[in-house]
C-alpha positions, 0 to 999 in steps of 0.5 A: 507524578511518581517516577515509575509511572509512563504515561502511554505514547501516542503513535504519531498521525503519519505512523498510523496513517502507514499502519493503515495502509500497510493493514489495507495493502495486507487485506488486498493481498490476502483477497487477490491471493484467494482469486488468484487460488480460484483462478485455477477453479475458473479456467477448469470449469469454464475454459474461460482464459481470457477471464484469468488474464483479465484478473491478472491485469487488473490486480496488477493495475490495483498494485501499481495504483496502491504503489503510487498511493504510498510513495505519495503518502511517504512524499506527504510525509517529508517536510516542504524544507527538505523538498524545496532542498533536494528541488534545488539539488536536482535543478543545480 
């Protein structure tokens, strides 16, 4: 093999499992960002309130949940040594 030839790096496993999550993350904003724009649309129209704080809670809910799902991805992430480590700190 010749010095100036790289062979192409793969991304490991764990960063492309966060690339898509970030990408999933950004396809839900991108969709809640258009509702939230219709929502003016929809209380204009139907005086309809209710149906916007309905919206709202539920896009919290799915933030809070897409929330969850990464710091659980990212605690995946950690080697068992590091939390056996840090298990051992905290119970100290």
């Amino acid at each position: 093999m010749l010095l100036n030839q790289t062979q192409p790096i793969e991304p490991l496993d764990m960063i492309q499992l966060s690339r898509t999550k970030y990408e999933q993350l950004t396809e839900l904003n991108s969709l809640f960002s258009s509702i939230i724009k219709n929502i003016d649309v929809i209380e204009t129209r139907y005086k309809s309130v209710p149906v916007a704080i309905q919206l709202d809670r539920e896009i919290s809910r799915l933030n809070k949940q897409l929330i969850a799902d990464e710091i659980t991805n990212r605690a995946e992430m950690v080697p068992d040594y590091y939390l056996n480590e840090l298990k051992t700190l905290l119970n100290a």
